[in-house]
Backbone bond lengths (Angstrom), bond angles and torsions (degrees), N, CA, C in turn:
res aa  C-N    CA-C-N  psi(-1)  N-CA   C-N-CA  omega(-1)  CA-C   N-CA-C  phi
1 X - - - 1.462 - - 1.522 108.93 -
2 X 1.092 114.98 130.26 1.951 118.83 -174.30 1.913 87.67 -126.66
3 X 1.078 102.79 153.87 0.957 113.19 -174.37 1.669 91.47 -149.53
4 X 1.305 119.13 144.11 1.586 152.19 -139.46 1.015 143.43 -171.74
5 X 2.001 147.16 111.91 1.328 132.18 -157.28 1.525 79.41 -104.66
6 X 1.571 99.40 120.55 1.531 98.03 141.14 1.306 141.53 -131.03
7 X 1.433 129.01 143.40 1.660 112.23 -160.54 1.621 129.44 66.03
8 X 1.662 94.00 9.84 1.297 89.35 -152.60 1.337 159.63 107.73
9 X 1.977 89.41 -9.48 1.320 118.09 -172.76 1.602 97.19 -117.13
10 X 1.484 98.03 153.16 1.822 94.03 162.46 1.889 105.37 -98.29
11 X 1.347 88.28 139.23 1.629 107.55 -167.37 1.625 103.48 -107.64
12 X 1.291 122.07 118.97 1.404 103.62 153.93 1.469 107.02 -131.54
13 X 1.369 106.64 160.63 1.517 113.27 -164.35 1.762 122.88 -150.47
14 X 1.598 98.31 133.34 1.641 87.80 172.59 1.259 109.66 -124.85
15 X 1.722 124.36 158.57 1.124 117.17 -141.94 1.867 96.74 -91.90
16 X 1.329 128.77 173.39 1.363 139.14 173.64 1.433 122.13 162.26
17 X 1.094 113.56 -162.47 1.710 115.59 176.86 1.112 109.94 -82.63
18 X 1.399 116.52 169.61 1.316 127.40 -167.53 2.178 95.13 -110.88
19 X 1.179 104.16 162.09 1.710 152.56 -19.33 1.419 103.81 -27.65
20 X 1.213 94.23 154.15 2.392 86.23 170.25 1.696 71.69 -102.59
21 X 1.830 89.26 164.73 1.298 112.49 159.43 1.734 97.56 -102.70
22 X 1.034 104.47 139.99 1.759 125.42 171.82 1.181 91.17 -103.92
23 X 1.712 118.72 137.39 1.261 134.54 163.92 1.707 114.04 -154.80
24 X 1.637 84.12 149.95 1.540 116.49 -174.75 1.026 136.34 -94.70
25 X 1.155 151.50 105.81 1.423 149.40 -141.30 1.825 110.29 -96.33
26 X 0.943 113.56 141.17 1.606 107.50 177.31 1.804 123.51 -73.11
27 X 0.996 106.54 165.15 1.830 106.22 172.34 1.831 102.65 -16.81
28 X 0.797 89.99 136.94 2.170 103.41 155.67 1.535 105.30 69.89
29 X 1.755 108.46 -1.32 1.659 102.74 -160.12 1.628 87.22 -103.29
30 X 1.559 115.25 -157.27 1.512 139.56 -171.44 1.439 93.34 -166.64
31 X 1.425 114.79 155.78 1.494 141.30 136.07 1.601 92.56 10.06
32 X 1.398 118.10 -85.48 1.154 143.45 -143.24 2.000 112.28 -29.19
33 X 1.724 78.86 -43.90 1.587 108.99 -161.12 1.811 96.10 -49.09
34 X 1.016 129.34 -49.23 1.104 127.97 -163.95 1.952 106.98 -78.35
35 X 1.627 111.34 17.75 1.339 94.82 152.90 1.441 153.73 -56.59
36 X 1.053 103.42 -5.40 1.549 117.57 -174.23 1.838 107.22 -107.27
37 X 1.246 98.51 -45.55 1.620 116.88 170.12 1.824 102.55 -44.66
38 X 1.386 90.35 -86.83 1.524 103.20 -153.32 1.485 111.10 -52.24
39 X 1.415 132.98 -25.46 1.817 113.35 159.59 1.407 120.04 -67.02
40 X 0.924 121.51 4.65 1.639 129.06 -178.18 1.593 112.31 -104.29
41 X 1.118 120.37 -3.63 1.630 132.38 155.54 1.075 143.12 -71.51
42 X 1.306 102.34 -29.41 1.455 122.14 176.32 1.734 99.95 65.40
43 X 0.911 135.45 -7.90 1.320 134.75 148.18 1.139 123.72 -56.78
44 X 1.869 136.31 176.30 1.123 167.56 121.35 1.339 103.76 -47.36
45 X 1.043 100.71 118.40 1.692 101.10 -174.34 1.841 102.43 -134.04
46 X 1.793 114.81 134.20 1.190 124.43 159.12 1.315 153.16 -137.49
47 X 1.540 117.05 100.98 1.120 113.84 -156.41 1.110 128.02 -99.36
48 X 1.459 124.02 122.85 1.286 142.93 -172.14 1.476 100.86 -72.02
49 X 1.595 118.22 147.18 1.178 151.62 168.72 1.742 107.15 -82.79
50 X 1.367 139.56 116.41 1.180 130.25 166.62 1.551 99.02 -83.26
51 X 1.169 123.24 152.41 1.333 150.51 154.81 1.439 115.87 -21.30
52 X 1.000 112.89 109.43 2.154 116.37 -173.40 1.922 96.86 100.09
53 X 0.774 131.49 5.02 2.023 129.89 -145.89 1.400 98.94 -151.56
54 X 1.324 116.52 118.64 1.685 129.90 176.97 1.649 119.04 55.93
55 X 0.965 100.63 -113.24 1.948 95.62 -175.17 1.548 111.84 -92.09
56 X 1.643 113.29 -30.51 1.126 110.75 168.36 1.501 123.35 -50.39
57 X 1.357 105.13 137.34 1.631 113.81 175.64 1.713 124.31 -22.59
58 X 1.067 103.15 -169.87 1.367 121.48 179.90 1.248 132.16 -168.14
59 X 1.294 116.67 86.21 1.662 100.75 -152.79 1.388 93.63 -127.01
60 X 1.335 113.18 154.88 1.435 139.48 -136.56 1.987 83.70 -86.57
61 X 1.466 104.58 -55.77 1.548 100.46 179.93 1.178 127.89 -54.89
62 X 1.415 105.81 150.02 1.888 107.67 -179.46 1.457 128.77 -77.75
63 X 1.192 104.82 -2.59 1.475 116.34 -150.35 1.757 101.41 -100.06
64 X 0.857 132.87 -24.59 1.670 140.25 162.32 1.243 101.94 -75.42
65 X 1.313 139.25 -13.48 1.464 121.14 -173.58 1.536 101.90 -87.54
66 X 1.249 99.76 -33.84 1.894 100.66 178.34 1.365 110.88 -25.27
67 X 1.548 109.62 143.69 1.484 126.59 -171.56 1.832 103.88 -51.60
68 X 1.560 101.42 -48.77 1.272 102.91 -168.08 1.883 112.13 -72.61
69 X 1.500 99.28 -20.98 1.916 74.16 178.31 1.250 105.02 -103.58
70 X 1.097 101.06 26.24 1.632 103.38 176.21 1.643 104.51 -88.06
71 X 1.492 91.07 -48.26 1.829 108.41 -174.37 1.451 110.67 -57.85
72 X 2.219 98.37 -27.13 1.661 92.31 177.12 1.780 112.18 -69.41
73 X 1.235 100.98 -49.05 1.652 117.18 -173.55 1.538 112.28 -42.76
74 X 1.584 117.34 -39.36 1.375 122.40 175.14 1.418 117.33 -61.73
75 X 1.610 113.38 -40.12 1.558 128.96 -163.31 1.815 98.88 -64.46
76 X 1.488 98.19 -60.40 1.640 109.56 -154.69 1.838 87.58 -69.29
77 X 1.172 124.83 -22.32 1.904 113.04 172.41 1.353 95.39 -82.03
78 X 1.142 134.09 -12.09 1.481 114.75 168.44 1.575 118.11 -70.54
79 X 1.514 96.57 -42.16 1.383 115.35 -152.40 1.947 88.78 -76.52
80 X 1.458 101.21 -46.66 1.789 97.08 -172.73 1.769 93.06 -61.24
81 X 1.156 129.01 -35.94 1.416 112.84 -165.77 1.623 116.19 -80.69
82 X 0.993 112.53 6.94 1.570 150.34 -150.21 1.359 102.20 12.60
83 X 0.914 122.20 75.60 1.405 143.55 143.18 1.321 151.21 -80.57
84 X 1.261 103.62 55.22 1.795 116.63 -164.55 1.156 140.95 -84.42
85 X 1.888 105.16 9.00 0.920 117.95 -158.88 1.516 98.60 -134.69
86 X 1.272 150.84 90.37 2.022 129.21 -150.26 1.125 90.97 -140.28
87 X 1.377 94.13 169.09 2.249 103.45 160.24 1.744 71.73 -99.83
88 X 1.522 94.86 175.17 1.880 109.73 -177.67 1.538 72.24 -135.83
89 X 1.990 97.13 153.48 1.440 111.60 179.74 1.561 85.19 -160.55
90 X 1.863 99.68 132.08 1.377 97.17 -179.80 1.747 103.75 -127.61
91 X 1.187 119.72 134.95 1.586 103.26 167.24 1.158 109.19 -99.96
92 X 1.863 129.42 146.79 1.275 124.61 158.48 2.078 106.64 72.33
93 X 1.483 93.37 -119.06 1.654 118.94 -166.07 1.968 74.94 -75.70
94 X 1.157 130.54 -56.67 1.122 148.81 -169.23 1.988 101.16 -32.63
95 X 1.716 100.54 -81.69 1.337 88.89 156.78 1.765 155.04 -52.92
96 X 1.395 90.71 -10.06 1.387 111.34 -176.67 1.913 89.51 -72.13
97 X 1.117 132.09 -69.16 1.300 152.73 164.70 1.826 110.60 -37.07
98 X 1.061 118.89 -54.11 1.257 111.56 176.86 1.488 102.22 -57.62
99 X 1.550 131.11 -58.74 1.260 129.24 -139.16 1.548 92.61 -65.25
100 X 1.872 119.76 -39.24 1.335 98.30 -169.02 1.282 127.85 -84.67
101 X 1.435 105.32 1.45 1.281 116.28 167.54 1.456 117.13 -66.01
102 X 1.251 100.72 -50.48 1.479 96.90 -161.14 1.471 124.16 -73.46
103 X 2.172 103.92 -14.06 1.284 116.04 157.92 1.188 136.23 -54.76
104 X 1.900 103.47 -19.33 1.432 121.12 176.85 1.508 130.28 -109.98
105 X 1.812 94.85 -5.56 1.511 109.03 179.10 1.331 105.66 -116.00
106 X 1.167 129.05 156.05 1.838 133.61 157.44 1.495 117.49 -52.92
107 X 1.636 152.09 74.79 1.046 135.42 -162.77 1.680 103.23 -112.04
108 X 1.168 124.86 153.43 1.319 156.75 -159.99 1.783 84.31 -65.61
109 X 1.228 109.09 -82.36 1.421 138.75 167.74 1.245 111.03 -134.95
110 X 2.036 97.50 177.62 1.362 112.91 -167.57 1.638 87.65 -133.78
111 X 1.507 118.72 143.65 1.419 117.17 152.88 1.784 97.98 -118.06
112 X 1.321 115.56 137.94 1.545 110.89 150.28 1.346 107.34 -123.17
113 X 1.576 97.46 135.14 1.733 111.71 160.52 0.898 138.70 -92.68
114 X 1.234 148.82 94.77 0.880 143.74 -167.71 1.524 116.29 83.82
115 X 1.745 124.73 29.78 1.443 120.65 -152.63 1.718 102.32 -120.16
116 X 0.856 120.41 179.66 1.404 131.24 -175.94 1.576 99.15 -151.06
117 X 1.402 127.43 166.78 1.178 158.65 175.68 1.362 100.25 -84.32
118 X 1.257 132.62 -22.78 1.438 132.04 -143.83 1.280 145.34 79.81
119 X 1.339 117.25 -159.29 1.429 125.81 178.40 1.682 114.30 -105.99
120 X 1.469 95.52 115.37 1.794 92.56 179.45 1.470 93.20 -106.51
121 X 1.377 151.24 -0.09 1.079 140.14 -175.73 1.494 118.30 -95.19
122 X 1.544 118.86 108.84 1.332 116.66 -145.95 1.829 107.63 -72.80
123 X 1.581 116.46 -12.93 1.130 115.03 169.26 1.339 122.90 -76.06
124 X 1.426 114.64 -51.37 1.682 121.27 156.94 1.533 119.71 -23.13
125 X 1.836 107.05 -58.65 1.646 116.71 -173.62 1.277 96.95 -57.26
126 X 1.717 121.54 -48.55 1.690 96.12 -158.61 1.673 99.72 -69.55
127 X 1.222 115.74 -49.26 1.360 116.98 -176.49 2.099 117.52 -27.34
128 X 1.328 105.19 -42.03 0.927 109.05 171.74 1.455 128.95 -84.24
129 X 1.343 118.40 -24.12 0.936 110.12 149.11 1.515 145.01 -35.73
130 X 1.467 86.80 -64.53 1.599 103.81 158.81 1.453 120.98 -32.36
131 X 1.568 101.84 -67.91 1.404 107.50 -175.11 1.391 114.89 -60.28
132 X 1.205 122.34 -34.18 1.833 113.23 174.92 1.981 107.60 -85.74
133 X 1.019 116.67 -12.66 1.242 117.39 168.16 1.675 113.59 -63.36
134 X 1.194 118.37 -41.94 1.724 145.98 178.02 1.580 96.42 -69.52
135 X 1.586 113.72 -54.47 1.391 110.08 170.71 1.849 119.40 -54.25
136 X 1.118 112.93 -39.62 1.157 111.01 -176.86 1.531 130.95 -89.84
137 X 1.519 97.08 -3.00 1.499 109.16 160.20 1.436 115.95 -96.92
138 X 1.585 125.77 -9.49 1.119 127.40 171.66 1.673 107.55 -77.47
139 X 1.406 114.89 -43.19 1.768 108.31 -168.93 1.693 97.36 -75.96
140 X 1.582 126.78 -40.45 1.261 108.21 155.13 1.671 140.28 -45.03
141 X 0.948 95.30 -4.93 1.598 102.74 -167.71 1.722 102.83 -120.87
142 X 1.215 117.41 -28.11 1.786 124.76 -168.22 1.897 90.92 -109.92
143 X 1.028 111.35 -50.57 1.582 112.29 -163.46 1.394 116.32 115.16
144 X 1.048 127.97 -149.58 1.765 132.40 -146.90 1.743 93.87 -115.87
145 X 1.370 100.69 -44.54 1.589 110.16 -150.56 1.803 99.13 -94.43
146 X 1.272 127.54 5.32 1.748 132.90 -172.29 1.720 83.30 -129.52
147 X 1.380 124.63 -59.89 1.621 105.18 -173.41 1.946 106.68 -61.20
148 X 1.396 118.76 -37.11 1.386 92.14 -175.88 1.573 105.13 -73.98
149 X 0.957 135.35 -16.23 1.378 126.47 175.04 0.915 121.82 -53.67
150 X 1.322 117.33 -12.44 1.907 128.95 -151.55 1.610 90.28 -114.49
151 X 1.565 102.65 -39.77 1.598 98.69 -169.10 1.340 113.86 -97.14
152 X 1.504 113.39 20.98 1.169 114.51 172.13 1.588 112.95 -108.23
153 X 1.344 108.10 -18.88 1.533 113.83 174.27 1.328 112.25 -90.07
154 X 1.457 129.98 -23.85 2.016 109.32 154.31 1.643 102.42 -36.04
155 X 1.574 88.87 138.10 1.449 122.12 150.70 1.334 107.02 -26.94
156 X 1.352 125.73 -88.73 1.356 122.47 -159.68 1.856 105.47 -56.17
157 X 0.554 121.44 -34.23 1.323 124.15 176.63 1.704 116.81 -71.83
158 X 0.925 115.40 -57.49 1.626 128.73 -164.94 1.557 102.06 -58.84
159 X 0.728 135.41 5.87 1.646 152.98 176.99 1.063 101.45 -88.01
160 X 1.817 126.01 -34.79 1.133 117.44 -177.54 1.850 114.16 -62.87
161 X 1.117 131.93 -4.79 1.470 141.80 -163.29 1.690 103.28 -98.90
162 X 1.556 101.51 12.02 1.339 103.23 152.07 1.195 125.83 -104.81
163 X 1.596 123.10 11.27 1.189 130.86 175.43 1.916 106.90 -56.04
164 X 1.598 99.29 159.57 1.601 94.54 169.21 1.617 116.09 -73.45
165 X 1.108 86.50 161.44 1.650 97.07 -165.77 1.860 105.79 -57.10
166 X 1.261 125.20 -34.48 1.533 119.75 -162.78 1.635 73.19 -82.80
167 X 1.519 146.80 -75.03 1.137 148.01 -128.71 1.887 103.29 -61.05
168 X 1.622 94.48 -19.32 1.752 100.92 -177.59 1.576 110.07 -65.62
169 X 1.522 95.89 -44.41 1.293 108.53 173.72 1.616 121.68 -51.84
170 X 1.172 118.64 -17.66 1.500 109.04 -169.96 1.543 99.56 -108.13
171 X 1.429 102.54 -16.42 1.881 101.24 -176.67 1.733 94.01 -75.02
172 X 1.099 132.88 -36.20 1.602 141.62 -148.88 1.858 80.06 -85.31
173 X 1.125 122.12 -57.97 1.161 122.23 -176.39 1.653 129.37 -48.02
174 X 1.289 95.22 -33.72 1.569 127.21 173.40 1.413 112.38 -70.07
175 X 1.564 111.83 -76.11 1.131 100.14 170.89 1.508 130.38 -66.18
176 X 0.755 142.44 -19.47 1.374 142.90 174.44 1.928 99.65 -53.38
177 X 1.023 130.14 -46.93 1.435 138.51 160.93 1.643 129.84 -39.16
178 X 1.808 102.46 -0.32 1.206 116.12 -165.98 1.336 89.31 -101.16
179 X 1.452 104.48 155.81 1.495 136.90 177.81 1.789 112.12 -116.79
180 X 1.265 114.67 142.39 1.953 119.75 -171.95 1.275 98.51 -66.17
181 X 1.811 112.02 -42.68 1.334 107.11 -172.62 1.587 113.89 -64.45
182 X 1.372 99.91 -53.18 1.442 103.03 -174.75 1.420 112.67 -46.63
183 X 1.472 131.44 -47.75 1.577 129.55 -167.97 1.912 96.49 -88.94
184 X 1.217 103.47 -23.78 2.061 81.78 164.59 1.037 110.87 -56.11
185 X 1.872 125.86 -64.74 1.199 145.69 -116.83 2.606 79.30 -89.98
186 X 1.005 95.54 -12.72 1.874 92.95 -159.85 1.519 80.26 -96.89
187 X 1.249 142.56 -39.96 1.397 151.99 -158.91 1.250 103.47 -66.70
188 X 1.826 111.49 -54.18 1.576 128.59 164.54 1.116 107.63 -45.94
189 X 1.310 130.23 -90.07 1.158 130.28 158.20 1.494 154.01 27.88
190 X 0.821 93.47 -87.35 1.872 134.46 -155.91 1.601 104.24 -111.69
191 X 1.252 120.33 4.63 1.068 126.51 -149.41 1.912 96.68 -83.27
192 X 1.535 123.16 134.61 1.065 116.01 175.93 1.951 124.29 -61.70
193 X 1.108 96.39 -7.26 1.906 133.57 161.38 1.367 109.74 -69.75
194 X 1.600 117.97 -11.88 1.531 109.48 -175.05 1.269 105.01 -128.30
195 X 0.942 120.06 -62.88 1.142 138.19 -147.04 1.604 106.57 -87.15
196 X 1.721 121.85 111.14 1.016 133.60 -135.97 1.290 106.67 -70.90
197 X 1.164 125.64 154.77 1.702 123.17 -167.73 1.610 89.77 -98.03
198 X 1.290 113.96 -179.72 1.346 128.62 -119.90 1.983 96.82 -166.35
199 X 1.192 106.94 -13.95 1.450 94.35 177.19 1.223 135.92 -60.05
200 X 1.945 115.42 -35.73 1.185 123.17 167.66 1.480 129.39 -55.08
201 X 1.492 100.29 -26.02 1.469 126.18 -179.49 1.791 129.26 -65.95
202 X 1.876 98.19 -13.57 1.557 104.93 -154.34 1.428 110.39 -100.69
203 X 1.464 114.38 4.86 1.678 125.88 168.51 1.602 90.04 -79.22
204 X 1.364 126.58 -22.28 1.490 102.47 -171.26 1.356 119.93 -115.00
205 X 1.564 117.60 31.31 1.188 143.08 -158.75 1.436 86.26 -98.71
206 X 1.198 133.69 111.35 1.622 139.41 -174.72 1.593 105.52 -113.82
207 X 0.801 91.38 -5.71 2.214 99.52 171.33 1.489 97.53 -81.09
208 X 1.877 104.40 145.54 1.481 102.83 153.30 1.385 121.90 -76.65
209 X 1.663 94.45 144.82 2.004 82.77 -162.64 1.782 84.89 -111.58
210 X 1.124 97.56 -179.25 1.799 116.49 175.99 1.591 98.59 -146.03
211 X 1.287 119.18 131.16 1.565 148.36 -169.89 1.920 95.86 -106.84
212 X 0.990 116.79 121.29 1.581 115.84 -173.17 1.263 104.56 -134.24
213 X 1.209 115.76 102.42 1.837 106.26 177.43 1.489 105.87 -137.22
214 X 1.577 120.69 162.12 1.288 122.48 173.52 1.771 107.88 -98.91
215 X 1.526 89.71 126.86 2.032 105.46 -176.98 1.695 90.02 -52.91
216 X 1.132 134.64 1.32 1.538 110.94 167.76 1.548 107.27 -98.31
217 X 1.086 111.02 2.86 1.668 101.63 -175.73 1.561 105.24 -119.50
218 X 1.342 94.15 97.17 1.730 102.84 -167.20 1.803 104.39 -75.62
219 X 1.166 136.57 -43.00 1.850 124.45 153.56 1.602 115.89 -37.37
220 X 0.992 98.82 -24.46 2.202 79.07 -175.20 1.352 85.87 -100.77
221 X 1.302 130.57 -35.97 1.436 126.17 -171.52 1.632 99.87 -47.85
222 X 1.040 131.83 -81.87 1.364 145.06 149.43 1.236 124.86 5.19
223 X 1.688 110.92 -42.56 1.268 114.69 175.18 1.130 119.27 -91.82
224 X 1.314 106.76 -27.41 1.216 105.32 174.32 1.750 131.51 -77.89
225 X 1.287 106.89 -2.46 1.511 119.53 168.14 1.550 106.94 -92.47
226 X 1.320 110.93 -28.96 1.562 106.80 147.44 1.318 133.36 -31.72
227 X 1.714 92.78 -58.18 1.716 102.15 -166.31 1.497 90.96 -81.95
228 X 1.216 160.60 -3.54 1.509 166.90 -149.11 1.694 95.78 -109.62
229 X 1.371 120.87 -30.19 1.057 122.92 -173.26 1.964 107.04 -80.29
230 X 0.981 106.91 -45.72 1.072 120.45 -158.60 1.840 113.93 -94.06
231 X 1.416 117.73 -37.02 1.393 121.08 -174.20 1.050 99.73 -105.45
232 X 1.446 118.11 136.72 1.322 129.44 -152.14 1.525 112.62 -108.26
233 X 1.517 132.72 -0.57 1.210 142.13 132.79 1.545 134.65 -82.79
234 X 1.241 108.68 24.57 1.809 95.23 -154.23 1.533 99.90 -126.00
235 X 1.176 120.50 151.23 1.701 138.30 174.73 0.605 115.46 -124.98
236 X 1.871 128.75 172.89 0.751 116.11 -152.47 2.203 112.90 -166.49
237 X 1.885 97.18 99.58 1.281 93.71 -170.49 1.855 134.46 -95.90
238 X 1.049 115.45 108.80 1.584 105.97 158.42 0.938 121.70 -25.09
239 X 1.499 128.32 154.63 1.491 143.40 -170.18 1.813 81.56 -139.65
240 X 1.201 116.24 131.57 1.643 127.46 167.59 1.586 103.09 -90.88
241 X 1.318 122.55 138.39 1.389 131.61 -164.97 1.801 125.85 14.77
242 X 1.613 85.11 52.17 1.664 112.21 153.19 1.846 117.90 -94.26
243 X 1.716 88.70 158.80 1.456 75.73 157.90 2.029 97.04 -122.57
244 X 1.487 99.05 -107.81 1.861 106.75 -176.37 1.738 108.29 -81.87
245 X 1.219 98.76 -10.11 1.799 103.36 -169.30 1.887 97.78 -109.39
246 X 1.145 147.90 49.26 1.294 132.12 176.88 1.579 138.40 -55.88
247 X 1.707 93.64 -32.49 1.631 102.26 152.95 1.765 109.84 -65.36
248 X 0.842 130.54 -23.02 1.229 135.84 -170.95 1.788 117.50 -83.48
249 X 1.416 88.83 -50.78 1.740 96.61 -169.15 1.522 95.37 -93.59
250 X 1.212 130.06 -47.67 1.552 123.84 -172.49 1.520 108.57 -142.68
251 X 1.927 100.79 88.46 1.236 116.13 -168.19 1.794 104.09 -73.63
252 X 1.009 117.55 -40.79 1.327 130.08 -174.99 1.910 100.88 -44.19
253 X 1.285 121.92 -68.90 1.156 128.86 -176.13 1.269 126.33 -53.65
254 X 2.105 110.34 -43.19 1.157 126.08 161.31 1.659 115.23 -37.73
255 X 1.316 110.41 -63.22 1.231 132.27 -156.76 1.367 97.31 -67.86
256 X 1.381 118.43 -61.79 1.510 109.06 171.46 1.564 130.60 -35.42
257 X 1.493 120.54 -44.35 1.015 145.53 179.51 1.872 107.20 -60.20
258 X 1.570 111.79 -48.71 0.856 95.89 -150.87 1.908 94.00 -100.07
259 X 0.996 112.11 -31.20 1.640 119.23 149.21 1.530 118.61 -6.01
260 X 1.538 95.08 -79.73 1.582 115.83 168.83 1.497 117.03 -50.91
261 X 0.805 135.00 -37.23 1.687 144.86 -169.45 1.615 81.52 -77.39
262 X 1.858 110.02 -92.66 1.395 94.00 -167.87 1.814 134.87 -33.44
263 X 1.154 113.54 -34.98 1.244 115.07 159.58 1.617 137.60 -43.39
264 X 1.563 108.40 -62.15 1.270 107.10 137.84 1.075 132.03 -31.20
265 X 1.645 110.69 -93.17 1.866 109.75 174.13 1.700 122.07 -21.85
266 X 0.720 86.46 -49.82 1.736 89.79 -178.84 1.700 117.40 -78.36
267 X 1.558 121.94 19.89 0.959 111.36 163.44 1.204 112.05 -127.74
């Protein structure tokens, strides 16, 4: 694993064949997260740092976190790493970010884990807004190290404590690297309240996609037979005693799963 700022981005990387898969880490994660994942691909694998998350910056202003210069910041580390050709893999906030990328970039394929299209229901968005707005005055107000405590004991999350024991070690390592500003300023942001949903968009999704969820997380499960309805390349795998994190909690199975797909896809 090498880990690397490039362009501006935090880079980490393991070595393999090409296409690389590029991958995205969800809220609170880094690059890092996908240690256990990415030797099990048999790919080249590279994972970008979003903005506030691992080596990438952190800057106090709101205005770089926006979806769109975020989408720029990802492109031009593609382009310096010259990489023009990828599978895209998003977890979480991760997939939220891949999908609109890849509506705007040429990608090989798409996997999302654990991802949704979003919120088209304009009462839901404000609602959520709200609620991550409240979130982001709480980690300003508590700090980095009392809000992840909080956001590690939701349900959907707390599943993550089935990760393997060395892989715990590198998430604890990770987050501890977080800043209040940085996870307000992504909360603002990034917020599934902002950041425009994407459902109308997925009949024209011409990449093969991959749907990745854990059979314990019955909402993405759900959504994701959603997105099965609608995108006209995409499948769609169970994780057996997962919950929202399956690269995370049961990398072994993930990896198998998603191994096999790329193999396929790519012929």
């Amino acid at each position: 694993m090498r880990r690397r700022v490039v362009a501006g981005v935090g880079v980490t990387e393991w070595p393999g064949r090409l296409p690389a898969v590029v991958a995205l880490h969800g809220f609170t994660g880094d690059g890092a997260d996908f240690a256990a994942l990415a030797p099990r691909l048999g790919r080249r694998v590279v994972a970008l740092d979003l903005l506030g998350h691992g080596l990438s910056p952190a800057p106090v202003a709101r205005a770089p976190y926006a979806l769109e210069r975020q989408l720029g910041r990802l492109e031009r580390a593609l382009d310096r790493l010259r990489l023009p050709d990828v599978v895209l893999l998003g977890y979480s906030l991760g997939a939220r970010v891949a999908l609109h990328l890849a509506l705007r970039r040429r990608v090989l394929g798409l996997v999302l884990i654990g991802g949704t299209p979003g919120l088209s229901d304009e009462a839901e968005r404000a609602a959520r807004r709200e609620e991550d707005a409240r979130r982001a005055e709480a980690v300003a107000r508590d700090g980095a190290p009392a809000f992840l405590a909080a956001w590690r004991a939701q349900p959907l999350i707390a599943t993550q404590a089935r990760a393997p024991a060395r892989l715990q070690a590198i998430l604890r390592r990770g987050r501890a690297r977080l800043t209040a500003h940085g996870l307000a300023r992504t909360l603002e942001a990034l917020s599934p309240g902002v950041v425009p949903p994407l459902w109308d968009a997925l009949p024209g999704l011409r990449s093969p996609t991959l749907l990745v969820t854990g059979a314990d997380d019955a909402k993405f499960e759900a959504i994701a037979r959603d997105v099965l309805a609608r995108a006209p390349r995409a499948r769609h795998v169970s994780v057996p005693g997962a919950g929202h994190a399956p690269h995370l909690e049961r990398p072994a199975a993930c990896g198998w799963a998603l191994r096999a797909w790329l193999a396929a896809a790519s012929r």
